[in-house]
C-alpha positions in Angstrom: 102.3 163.4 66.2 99.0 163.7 64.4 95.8 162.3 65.1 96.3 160.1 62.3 99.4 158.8 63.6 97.7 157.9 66.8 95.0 156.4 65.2 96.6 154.0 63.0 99.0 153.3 65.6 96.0 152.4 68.2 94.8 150.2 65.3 97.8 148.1 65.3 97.8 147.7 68.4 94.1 146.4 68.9 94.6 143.1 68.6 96.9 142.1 71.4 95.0 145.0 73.6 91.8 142.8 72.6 93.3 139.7 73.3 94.5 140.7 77.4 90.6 142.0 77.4 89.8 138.4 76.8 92.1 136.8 79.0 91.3 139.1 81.7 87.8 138.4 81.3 88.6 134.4 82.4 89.4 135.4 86.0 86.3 135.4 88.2 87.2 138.0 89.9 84.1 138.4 92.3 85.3 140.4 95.2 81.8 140.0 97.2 81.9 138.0 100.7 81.2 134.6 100.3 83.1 134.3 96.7 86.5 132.1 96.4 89.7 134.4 96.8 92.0 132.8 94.6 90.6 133.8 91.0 90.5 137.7 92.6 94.2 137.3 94.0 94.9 135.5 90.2 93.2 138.2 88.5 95.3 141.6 90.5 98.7 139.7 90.0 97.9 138.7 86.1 96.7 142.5 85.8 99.8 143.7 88.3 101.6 142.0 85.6 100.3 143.3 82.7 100.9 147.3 84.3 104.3 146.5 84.8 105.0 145.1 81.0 103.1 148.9 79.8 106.1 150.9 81.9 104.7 151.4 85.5 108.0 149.2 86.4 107.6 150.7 90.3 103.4 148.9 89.8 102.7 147.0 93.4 100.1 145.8 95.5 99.4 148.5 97.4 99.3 147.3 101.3 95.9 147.5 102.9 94.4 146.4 106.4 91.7 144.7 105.1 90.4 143.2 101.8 91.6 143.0 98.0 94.9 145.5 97.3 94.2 147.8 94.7 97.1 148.2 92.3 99.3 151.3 92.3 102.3 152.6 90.6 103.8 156.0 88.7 105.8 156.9 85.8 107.3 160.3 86.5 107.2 162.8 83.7 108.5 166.0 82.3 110.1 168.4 85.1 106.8 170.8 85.5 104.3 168.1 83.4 101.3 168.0 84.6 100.2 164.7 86.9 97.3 162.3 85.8 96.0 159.8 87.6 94.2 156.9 86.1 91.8 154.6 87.4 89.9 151.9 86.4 88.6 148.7 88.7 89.4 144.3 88.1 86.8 143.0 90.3 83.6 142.5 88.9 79.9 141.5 89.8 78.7 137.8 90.5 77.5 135.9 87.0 75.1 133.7 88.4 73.3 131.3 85.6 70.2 132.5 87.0 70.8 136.0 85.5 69.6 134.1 82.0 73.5 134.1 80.4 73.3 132.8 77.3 77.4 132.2 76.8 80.1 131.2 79.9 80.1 134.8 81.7 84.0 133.8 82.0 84.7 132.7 78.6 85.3 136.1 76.6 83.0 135.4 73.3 82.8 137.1 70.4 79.3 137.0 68.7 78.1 138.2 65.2 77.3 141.4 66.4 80.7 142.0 66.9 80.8 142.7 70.5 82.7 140.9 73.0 80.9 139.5 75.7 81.6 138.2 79.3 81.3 139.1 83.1 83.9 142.4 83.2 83.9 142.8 79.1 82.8 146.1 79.8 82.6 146.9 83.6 85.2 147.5 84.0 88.2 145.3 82.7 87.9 147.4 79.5 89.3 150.7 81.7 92.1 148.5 82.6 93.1 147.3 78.7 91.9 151.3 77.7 95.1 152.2 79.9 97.0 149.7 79.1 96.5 150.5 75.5 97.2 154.1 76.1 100.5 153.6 77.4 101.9 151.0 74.8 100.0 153.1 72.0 102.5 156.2 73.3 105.5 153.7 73.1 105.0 152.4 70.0 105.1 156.2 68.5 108.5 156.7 70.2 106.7 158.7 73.3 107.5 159.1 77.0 104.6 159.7 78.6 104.4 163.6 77.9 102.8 163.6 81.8 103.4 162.1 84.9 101.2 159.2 85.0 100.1 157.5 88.2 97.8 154.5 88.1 95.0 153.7 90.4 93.5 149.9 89.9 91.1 148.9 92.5 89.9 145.6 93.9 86.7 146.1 95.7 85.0 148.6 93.8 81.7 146.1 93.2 81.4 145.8 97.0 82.5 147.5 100.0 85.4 149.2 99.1 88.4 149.8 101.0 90.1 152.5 98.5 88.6 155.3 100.0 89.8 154.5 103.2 93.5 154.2 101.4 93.3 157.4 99.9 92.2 158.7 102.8 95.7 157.7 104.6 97.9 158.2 101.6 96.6 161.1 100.2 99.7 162.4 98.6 99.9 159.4 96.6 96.8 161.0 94.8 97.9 164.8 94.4 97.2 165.1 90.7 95.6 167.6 87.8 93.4 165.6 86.6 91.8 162.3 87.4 90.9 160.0 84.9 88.1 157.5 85.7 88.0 155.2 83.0 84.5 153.3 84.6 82.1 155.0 82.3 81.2 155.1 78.3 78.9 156.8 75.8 75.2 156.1 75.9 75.3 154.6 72.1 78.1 153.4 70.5 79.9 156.3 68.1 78.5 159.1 70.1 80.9 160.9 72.4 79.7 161.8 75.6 81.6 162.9 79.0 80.0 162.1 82.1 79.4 164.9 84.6 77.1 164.3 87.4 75.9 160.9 89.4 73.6 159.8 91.7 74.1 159.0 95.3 72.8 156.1 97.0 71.3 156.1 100.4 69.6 153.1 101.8 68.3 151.7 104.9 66.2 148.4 105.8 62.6 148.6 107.3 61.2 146.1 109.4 57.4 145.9 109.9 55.4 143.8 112.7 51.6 143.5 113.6 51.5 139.8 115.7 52.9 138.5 118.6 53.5 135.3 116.6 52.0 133.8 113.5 48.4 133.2 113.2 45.8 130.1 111.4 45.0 132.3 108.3 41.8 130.8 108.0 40.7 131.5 111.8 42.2 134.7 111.6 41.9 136.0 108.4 40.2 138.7 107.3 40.7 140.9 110.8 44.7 140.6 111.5 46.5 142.1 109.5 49.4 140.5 107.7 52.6 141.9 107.9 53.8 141.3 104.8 50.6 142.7 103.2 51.3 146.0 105.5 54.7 146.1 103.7 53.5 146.1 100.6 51.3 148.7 101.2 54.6 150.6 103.0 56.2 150.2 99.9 54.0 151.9 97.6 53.3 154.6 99.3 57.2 155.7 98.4 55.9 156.1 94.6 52.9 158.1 92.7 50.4 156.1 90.7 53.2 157.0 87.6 56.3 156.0 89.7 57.4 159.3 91.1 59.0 159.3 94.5 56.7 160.8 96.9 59.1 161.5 99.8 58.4 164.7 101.1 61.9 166.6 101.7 63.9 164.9 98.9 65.7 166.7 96.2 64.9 166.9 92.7 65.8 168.9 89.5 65.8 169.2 86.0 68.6 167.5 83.1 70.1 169.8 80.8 72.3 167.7 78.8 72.3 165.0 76.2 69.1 162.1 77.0 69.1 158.9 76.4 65.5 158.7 75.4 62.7 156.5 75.4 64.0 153.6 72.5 67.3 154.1 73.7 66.4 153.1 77.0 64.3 150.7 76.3 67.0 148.8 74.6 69.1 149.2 77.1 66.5 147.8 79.9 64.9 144.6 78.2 61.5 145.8 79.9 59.0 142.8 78.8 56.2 143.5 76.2 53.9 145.7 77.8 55.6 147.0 80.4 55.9 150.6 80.6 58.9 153.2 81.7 58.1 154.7 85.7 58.0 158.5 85.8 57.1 161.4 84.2 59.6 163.7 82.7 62.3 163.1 80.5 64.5 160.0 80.4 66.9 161.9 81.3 65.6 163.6 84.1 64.3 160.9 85.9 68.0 158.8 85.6 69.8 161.9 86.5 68.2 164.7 87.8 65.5 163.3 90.0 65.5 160.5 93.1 64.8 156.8 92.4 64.1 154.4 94.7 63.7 150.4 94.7 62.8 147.4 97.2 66.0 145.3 96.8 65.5 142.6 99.0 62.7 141.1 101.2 62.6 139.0 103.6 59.9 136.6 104.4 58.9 133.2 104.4 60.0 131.6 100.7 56.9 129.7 98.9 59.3 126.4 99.7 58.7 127.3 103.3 55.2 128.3 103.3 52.3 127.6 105.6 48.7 128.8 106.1 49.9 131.5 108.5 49.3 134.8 108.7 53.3 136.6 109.0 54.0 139.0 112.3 57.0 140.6 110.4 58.4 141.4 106.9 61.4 143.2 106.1 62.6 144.8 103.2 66.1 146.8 102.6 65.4 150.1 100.4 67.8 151.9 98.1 67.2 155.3 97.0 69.1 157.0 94.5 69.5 160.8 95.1 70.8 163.9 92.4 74.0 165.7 92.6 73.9 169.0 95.1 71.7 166.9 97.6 72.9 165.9 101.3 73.0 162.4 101.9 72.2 162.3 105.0 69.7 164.7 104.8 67.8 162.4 102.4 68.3 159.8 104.1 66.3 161.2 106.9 63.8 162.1 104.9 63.4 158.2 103.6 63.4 157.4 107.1 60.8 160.1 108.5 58.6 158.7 105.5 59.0 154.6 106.1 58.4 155.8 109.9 55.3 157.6 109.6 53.4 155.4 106.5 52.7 152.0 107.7 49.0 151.3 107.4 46.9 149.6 110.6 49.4 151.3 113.2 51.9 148.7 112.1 55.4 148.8 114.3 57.7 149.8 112.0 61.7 149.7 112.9 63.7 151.6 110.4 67.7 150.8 110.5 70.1 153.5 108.2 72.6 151.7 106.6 74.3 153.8 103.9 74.6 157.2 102.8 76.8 157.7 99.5 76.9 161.1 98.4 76.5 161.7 94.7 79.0 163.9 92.6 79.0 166.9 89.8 81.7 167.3 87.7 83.5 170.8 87.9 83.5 171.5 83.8 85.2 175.0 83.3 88.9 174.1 83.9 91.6 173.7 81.0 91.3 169.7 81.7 87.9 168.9 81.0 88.3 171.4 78.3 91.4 169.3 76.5 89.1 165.9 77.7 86.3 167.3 75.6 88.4 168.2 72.2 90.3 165.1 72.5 87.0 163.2 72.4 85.6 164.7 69.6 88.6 164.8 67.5 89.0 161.2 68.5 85.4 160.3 67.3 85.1 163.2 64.5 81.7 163.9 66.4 80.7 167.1 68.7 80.6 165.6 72.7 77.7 165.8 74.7 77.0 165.8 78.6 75.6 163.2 80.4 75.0 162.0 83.6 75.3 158.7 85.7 72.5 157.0 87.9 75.1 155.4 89.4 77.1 155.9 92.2 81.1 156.1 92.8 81.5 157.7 96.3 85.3 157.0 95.4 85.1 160.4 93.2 84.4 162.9 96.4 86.7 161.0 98.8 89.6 162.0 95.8 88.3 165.3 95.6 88.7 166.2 99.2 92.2 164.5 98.9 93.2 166.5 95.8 91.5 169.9 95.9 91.9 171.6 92.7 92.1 168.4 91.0 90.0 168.2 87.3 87.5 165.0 86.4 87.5 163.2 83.4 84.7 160.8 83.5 84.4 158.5 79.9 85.2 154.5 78.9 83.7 152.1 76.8 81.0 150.9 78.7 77.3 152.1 76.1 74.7 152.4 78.2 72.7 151.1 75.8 74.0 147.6 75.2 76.9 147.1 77.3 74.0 145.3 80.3 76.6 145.9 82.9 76.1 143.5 86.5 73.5 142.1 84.1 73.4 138.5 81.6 75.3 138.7 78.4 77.4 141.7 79.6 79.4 143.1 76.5 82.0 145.5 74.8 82.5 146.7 71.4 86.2 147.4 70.4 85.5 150.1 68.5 84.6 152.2 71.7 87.9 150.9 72.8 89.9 151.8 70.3 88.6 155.4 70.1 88.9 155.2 74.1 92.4 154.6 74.0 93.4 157.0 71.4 91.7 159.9 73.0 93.2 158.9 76.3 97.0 159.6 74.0 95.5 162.8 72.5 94.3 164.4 75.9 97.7 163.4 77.8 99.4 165.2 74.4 97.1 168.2 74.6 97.5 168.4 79.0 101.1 168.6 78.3 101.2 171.2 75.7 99.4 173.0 78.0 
């Protein structure tokens, strides 16, 4: 079986894998609180279907206390095969109007760019087709699966997710070789890359108060201070004049792999005309190697709502995004100590932890990520690079401490640079796809043979 046998094969094939990407897309499947159930329940037995029809027969919902089932089923393989597990996610992020869609987020749309767009194109209903493709791409070529195969499709990755805790009580359900996280993609379209470090997330919510009660802001104005404007001033003092976190105690480091650059990135991030990047080192270092943090939500008084008052208290929730090899809650200590001892005019401040997700490196000198690596550039006829990930699956360590030993392949189609993932006019191109898919059917080859 040659690699031109799998790839003309895979190109067969593309057309009904594209079409179930498109119908897939339909289903709203927004798993956040708040969000009707019924397209999310549609959406796992349509895909429980689909998994089924590609040869995991045994495919179920997997029972859970709480929340959307993931999906889960195996094919065994060769006595002595190696086992692979692979994963990929069918919920997906809200689609508001608001986010400035310019098609139905949940009508699939193919524009003249040739790119397929819709809420989940990319992130991350495109892992589920890639492994869905995989298996009938090894069918069509008269294969078994040359491993054993177990699939992993979860239902609450987007929001709080209830796999870990899963894994956590059925651990030998995830004993494998390698893992194959199909929730990822190349940072430009054609040019391989495999994923090998991401960012945790830590984040609390900060609460700052100067008044008993509001005040007349014209009778007071001008010697009590505003809460909100102590906030502000809170805020800022996490980042240098160039957007470099200040925190003293946080970790930082230096990227040694491929970079996504200052074009690339900028056509990635819309940033409006004028606006410069944040930071000072390479892209790539500040996405991968160094902390970020953001104000993701405040809470105060809407204009609607407004009043010539002078506020006693502003809130704000704080995410900080922290490098591989750094302690989560370590950092997040460090956020706090910082919040706790910045507020300006002996503000109150009341600082409440919520999350600490660690981040995650990927081990890169075992026979899997080798075989990963030449079945990607064989499948692209390109040399791979390493890149990382700013964001944050803490899924991947939770799998680790259930599997010890176990290999990561990290890759999918999702570009960095134009896929706008849990943003408007979120998209896919098939060809990343199709290349996805038939390197997925030459590393299961080459883990066998090995």
């Amino acid at each position: 079986m040659t690699h031109d046998d799998i790839a003309a094969t895979v190109r067969d094939l593309m057309p009904g894998v594209l079409a179930d990407l498109e119908e897939l897309i339909s289903y709203p499947s927004i798993a956040f609180p708040g969000y009707p159930a019924e397209p999310v329940s549609a959406m796992a037995e349509r895909t429980l279907k689909l998994v089924r029809e590609a040869g995991f027969t045994n495919a179920h919902l997997a029972d859970v206390p709480w929340g959307y089932p993931p999906i889960y089923g195996e094919i065994p393989g060769p006595e002595g095969s190696p086992t692979v597990v692979l994963y990929a996610h069918y919920d997906v992020q809200p689609a508001s109007a608001a986010q400035g869609w310019t098609t139905d987020p949940f009508v699939a749309t193919r524009k003249d760019d040739g790119r397929i767009y819709g809420r989940g194109a990319a992130d991350d209903k495109s892992g589920i087709v890639t492994h869905l493709g995989t298996l009938r791409a090894l069918a069509a070529l008269g294969e078994t699966p040359p491993c054993t195969l177990r699939i992993i499709l979860e239902g609450m990755e987007e929001t709080e997710s209830n796999l870990e805790e899963f894994v956590e009580a059925h651990p030998d359900l995830f004993q494998c070789d390698v893992f194959v996280i199909a929730d990822m993609g190349n940072l430009r379209v054609g040019e391989p890359v495999l994923t090998t470090a991401l960012r945790g997330d830590v984040s609390c919510t900060v609460k700052v108060s100067t008044l008993e009660h509001p005040l007349h802001s014209g009778v007071f104005g001008g010697a009590a201070p505003d809460a909100m404007m102590a906030l502000a001033r809170l805020l800022t003092s996490l980042q240098d004049e160039a957007g470099n976190v200040t925190i003293e105690g946080v970790t930082g480091g230096v990227w040694d792999g491929g970079d996504l650059g200052e074009d690339g990135f900028r056509a990635g991030a819309d940033l409006l005309p004028g606006v410069s990047l944040i930071g000072t080192d390479r892209v790539g270092d500040r996405l991968w190697a160094k902390p970020s943090i953001n104000a993701i939500g405040v809470d105060m008084t809407s204009i609607a709502d407004s009043s010539n008052v002078i506020h006693p208290t502003a809130s704000a929730k704080i995410s900080m995004r922290i490098v591989p090899g750094a302690d989560p809650r370590a950092e997040l200590d460090a956020l706090v100590r910082h919040l706790e001892s910045h507020a300006p005019w002996g503000a109150q401040v009341e600082v409440t932890p919520m999350k600490a997700a660690p981040p995650f490196r990927v081990p890169t000198s075992g026979p899997g990520y080798a075989a990963a690596r030449a079945a990607l550039e064989t499948a692209y006829g390109k040399p791979v690079d390493e890149v990382g990930s700013g964001g944050s699956i803490p899924l991947l360590q939770t799998l680790a401490d259930a599997s010890p030993g176990a290999e990561f392949v990290l890759w999918g189609p999702e570009d960095t640079e134009l896929a706008r993932i849990h943003a408007s006019d979120e998209s896919v191109d098939p060809a990343e796809i199709e290349k996805m898919i038939v390197a997925q059917v030459l590393l299961l080859t080459s883990l066998a043979e090995r």
